[in-house]
N, C-alpha and C positions, 0 to 999 in steps of 0.2 A: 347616248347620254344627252342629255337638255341640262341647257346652263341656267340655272333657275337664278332668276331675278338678271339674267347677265346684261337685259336691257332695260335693268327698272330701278332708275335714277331714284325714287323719292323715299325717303326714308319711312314713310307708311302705304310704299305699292304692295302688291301681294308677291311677300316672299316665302311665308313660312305658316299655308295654313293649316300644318296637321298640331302647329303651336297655339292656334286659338280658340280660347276657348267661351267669353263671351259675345252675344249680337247685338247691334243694333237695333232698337226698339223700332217692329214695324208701322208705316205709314199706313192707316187703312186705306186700302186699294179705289181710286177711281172706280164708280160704277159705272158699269159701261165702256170701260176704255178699250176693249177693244170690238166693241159694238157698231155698225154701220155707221150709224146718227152721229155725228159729232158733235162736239160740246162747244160751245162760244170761246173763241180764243182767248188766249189769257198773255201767250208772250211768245217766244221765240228761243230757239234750242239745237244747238251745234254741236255735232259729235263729231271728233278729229281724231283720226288715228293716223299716229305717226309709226311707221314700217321700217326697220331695220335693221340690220345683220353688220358687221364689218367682211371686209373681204376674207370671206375662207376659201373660193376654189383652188383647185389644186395646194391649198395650204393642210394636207393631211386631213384623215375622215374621223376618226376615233380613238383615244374619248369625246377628244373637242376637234371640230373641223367642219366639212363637207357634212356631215350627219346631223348635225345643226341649220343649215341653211335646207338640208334635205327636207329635215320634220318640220320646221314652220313654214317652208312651202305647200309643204300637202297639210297639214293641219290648221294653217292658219291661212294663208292666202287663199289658196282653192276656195273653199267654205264661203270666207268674206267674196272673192270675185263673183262666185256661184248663186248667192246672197244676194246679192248687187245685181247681177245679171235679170232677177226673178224680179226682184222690185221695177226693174225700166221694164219690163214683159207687162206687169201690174197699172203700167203707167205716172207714177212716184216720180217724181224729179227732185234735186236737189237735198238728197238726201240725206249726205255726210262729207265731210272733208277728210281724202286721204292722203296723207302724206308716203311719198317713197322714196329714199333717199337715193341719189345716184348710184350710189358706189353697190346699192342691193339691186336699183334697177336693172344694173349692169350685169351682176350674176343672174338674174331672171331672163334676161335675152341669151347668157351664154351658151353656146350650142353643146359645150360639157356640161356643164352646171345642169342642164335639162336631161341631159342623157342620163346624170346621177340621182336627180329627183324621180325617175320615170325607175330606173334601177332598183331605189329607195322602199318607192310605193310596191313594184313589184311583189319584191321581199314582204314585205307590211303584208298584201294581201295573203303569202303562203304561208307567214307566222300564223295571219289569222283562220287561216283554212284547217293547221295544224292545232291549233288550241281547240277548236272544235271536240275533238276528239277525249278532250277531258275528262273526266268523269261527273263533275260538280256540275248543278244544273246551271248556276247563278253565272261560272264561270262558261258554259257554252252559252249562253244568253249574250252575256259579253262576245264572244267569239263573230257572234251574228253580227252586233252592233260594226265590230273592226270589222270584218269581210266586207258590209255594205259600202261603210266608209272609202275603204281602201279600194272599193270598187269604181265607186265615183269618181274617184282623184285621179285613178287610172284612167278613166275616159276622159275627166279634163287635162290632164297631160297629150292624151292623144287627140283631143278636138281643139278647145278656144286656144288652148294654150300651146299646144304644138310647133308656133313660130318665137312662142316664148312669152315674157308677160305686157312689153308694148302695146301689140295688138289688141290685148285683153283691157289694158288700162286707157288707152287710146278710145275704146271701145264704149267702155262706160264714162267717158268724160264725153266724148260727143254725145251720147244719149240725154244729157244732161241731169244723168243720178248722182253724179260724183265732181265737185272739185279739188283736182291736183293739187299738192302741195310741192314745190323745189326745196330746194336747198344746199348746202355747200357741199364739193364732189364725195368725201371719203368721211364727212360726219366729222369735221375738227371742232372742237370747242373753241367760238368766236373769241371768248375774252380775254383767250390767252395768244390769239395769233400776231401776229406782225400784219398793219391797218395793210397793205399791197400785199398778203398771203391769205386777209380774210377778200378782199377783192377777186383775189384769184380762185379761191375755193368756189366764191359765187358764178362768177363766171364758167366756170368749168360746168359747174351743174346745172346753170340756166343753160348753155351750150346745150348738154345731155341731153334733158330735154325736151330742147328742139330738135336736136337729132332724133331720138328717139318716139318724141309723139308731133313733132311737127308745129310744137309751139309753145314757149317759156313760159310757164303759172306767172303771176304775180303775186302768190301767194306763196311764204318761204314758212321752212319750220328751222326755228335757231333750234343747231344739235341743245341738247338737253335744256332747252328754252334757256339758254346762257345770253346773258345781257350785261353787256358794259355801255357807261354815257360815250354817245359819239357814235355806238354800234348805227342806228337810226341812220347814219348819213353815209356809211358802208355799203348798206340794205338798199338804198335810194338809191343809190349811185349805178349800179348792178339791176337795178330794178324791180325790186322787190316793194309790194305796197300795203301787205300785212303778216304778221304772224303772232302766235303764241305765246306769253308768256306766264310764269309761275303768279299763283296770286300773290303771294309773299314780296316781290319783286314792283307789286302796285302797291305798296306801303300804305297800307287805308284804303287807297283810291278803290271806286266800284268796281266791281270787273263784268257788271250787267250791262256795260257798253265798253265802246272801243273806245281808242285815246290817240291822238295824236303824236308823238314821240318828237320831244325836242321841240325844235326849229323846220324839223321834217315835215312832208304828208304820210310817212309811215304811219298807220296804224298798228297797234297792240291792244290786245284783247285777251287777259286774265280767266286761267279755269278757274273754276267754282268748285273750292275744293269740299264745300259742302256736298253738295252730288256728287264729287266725280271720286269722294273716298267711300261712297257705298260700294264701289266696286274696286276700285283702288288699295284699298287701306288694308293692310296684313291682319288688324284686330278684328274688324267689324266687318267687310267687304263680303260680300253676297260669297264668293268662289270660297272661305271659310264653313260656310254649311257643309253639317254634316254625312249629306247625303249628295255630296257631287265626287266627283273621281278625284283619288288622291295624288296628285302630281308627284309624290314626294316618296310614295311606298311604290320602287319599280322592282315585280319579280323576277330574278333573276333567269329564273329559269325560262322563261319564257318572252320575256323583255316585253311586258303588258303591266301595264295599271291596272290589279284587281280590283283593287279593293278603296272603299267611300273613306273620306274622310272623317276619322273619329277623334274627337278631342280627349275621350278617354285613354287615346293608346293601344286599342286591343283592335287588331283586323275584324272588320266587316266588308262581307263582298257590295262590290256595287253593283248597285240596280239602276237599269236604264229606266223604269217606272218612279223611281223614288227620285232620278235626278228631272225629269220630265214632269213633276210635280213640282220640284224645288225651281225650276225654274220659271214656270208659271206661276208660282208666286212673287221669286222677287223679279220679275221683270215686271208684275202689276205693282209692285212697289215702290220700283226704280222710277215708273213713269206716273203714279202719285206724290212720288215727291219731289219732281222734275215740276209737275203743275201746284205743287203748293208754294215751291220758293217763286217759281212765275207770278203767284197769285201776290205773293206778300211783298215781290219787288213792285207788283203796278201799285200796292195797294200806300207802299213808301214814297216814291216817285212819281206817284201821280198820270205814270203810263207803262205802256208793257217795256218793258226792259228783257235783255238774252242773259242766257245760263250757257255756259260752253264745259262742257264734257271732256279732256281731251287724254289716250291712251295709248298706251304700244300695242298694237296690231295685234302683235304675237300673245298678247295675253289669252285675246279669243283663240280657242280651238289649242294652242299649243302649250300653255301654262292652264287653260282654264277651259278642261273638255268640252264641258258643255257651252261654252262664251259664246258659239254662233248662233245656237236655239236661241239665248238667252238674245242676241240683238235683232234675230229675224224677229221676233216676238217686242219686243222694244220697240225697233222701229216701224210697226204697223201701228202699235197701238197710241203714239201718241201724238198723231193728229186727230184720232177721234177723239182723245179724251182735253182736243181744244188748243192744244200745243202745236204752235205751227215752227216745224223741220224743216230744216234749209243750210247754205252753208255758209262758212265764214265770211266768202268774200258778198254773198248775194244781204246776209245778215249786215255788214259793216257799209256795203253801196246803198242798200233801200232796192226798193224795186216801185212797180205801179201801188202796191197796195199798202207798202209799208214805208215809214221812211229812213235814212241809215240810221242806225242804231252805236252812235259816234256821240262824246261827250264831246271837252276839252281836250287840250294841249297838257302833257306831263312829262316833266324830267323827271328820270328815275332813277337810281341809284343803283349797284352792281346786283346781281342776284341769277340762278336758275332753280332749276328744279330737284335738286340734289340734294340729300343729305346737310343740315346745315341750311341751307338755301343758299350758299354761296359758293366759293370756288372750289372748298377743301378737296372735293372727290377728285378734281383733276390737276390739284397745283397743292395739296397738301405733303405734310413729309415722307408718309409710304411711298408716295411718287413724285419726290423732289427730281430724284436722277432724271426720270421718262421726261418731267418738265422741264427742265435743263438740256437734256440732249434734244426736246424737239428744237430748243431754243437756236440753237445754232446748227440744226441743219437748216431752219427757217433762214436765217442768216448768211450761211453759203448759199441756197440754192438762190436766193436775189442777189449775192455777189456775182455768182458765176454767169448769172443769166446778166446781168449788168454789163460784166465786162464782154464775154461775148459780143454783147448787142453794139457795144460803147465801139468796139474793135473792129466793126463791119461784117462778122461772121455769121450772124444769125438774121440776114435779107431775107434768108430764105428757107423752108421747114428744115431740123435734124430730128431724125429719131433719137438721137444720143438726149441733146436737150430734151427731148418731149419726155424721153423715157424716166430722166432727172428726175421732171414735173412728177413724174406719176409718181416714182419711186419717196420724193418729198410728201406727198400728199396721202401716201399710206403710212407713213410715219406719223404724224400730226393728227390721226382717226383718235377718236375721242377714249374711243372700246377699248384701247390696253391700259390707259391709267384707270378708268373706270374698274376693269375687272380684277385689278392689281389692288384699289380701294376698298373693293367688298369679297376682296380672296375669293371670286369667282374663276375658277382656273386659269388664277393668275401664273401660273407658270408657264402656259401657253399665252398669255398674253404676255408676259416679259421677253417670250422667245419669238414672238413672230416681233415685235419693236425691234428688239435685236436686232435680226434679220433684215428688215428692211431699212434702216439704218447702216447696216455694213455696207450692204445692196449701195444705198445711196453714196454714200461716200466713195466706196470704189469706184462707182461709174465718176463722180464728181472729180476724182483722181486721175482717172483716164480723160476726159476731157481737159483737165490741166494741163496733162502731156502733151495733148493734141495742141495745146493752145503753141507750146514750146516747142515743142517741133514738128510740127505740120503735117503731120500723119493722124487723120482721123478717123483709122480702119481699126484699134482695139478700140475706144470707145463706140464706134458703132457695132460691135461685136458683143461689147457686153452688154451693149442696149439691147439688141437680138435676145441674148439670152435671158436677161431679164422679163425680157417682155412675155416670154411661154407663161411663169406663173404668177407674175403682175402687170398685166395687160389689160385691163378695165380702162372706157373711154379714149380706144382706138384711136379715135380722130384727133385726138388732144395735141394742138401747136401751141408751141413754149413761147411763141410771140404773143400769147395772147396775154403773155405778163403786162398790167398796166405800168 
């Protein structure tokens, strides 16, 4: 099962496109654009993709679970790594800004989590060996396409990624095809946290990080680009020196440069929701054509996507020639009209000005079969057609040839990228409760860690406290009120909150105890035991509360 839309905040991502049924009128194509010669530059073009999951391991496989984190690892990460990998081969620098959230980074180094993806893909490859045998031409045509697939995913499970995904990610940020993005450890929504729980969340995952690749980005993605006034000096504080935000959220302001935030040097730098709903947008967005694989019609029998998207309603098998067309065109599309709003901002401003792109990972390859042809294709073509590729932070500093690409200073006003553009998805009434109880576990867990520290008890690391931290900090993940919001299997999202709120509070009970009478062997027991299937960010000491 694929939780469809379960990570696509904006109320015109792509959620439903066997419901669309007219297009967007096309841009004619760049001639040339992917031609040797390049074209005289025109401006500057940042593609950000923000990657992740909330914690499923060991949180159950199916409908919803571990088979989630399984298919957009091999459908969506591989692919893009793979992608990535061929471009630094090619020579290419700077090519895209990815974001990975800790709490998925975490499952991507787990030594189950890999065993389950490798198990996954296995499977995948014998469905696809098994479909073979079908009778229909169209559907063993298919059959080829998934054996390949699942072939290759299967070697990179057993090659780059083998020690997990650090290595791979560590790997292409040294090359310098890729700037990391951080971010807060379990994906909380900033604007709802307690100012010392949104500090700690940063810290945890510039921590991670560092653990993890050896050195903190400066570059953060606020979970669902959520922005409250004052966030700016949270970010600073922690160390963060840009990120993303809704255009809606820059209230007029351009978002073909960056901005100052506040009284800060945080920078923010607004998508271009013109661009970025070609691909985005449920109506019009490229992955609605008719002839790409239909996310939405899965057969049962066989647990494969036959069949293309029809707006009519009536199955058609899909054709790997028909989607391989469809995507050479709108990828000449995408990056004609990448160079036309370039052309029409120098031609307003008087100079080249950025267009920033920015998406969920998982759209490519795991909501959106074809998405990886469609950006290998993308991103070759559009520095020949004059559009110079690069990333947020190299876009916002300037380099030798360019200079930052930084306006003014802006107070902004609350906003993300959500439904609404404002809080409703995570502080609305369907999830008053989830709002409320994060509210006061955020509450005890700085009481407890207060008085502990206040008391002399915490000199020195406890797993009880750390495990507190963790067990808090999967409470407060943005992904159960979200999915509770758009009745994305929100029953399993009401049940793992649950869950990890009992979690929390029991352990926070037993440390009481301990405080009362001086036996700290059940709470370090239930810390033990929590920690088998909530254990992300090992290293994590509860001292680190500011």
């Amino acid at each position: 099962m694929l939780l469809t839309g379960s990570h696509d905040s904006s109320r015109d991502a792509v959620t439903s496109p066997t419901l669309v049924h007219g297009r967007r009128p096309r841009e004619r194509a760049v001639a040339g654009c992917g031609a040797v010669g390049a074209q005289a530059e025109v401006g500057t073009f940042c593609l950000v993709l923000h990657s992740h999951l909330p914690w499923l391991a060991r949180h159950g496989r199916w409908p919803v679970g571990e088979e989630w984190l399984h298919q957009a690892w091999a459908q969506s990460y591989l692919p893009l790594t793979r992608l990535l990998a061929e471009l630094a081969t090619e020579g290419r620098r700077d090519v895209l800004t990815l974001g990975v959230t800790p709490v998925l980074a975490a499952q991507l180094d787990d030594p189950g989590s890999l065993r389950g993806a490798a198990e996954w893909t296995a499977g995948w490859w014998l469905r696809a060996a098994e479909l073979a045998a079908r009778p229909e031409p169209a559907v063993r045509e298919l059959a080829g396409v998934e054996f390949r697939a699942a072939t290759r995913a299967l070697a990179d499970l057993a090659g780059p990624w083998r020690a997990g995904g650090s290595p791979v990610l560590g790997a292409l940020a040294g090359a310098g095809v890729v700037e990391l993005l951080g971010g807060p450890a379990t994906h909380p929504f900033l604007p709802l946290l307690e100012p010392r729980l949104t500090r700690l969340a940063l810290r945890v995952g510039r921590d991670d990080a560092r653990w993890r690749l050896g050195a903190a980005p400066g570059g953060s993605w606020s979970p669902e680009c959520g922005y409250r006034p004052g966030l700016e000096d949270l970010l600073a504080s922690e160390g963060t020196t840009h990120l993303v935000l809704d255009e809606a959220t820059l209230a007029g302001r351009s978002v073909h440069t960056g901005w100052r935030l506040g009284g800060s040097d945080v920078l923010a730098v607004g998508r271009d929701l013109a661009v970025t709903d070609r691909i985005w947008s449920s109506r019009t967005g490229y992955p609605a054509g008719g002839d790409y694989r239909d996310f939405h019609r899965l057969d049962p029998a066989t647990g494969f996507r036959l069949h293309a998207v029809d707006a009519t309603g009536g199955p058609r098998w899909w054709s790997p020639r028909r989607a391989a067309a469809a995507v050479a065109r709108d990828a000449d599309d995408f990056v004609a009209a990448v160079r036309r709003r370039l052309v029409d901002v120098a031609a307003r401003d008087g100079a080249p000005g950025l267009v920033v792109a920015a998406y969920d990972t998982e759209l490519f390859g795991h909501w959106w079969h074809e998405g990886p042809d469609f950006l290998a294709r993308v991103l070759r073509a559009l520095p020949a057609a004059g559009v110079r590729l690069t990333t947020l932070g190299t876009a916002l500093r300037g380099d030798a040839a360019h200079p930052p690409l930084v306006g003014g200073r802006a107070d902004l006003g609350p906003g993300s990228w959500g439904a609404g553009k404002d809080f409703r998805v995570w502080a609305g009434e369907p999830v008053a409760d989830l709002r409320d109880e994060a509210f006061w576990v955020q509450r005890r867990l700085l009481d407890t860690l207060d008085r502990e520290r206040a008391a002399g008890r915490a000199t020195a690391r406890r797993e009880d406290l750390d495990q507190l931290v963790r067990q808090g900090l999967l409470v407060i993940s943005s992904d159960w009120a979200f999915m509770v919001t758009r009745d994305s299997a929100a029953g399993y999202a009401r049940d793992r909150a649950a869950e990890h709120r009992r979690r929390f509070h029991r352990l926070a009970e037993l440390v009481d105890a301990a405080a009362a009478s001086g036996d700290p062997a059940p709470a370090l027991r239930e810390a033990a035991g929590q920690r088998v299937d909530d254990g992300p960010f090992g290293w994590l000491d509860a001292r680190a509360l500011p």
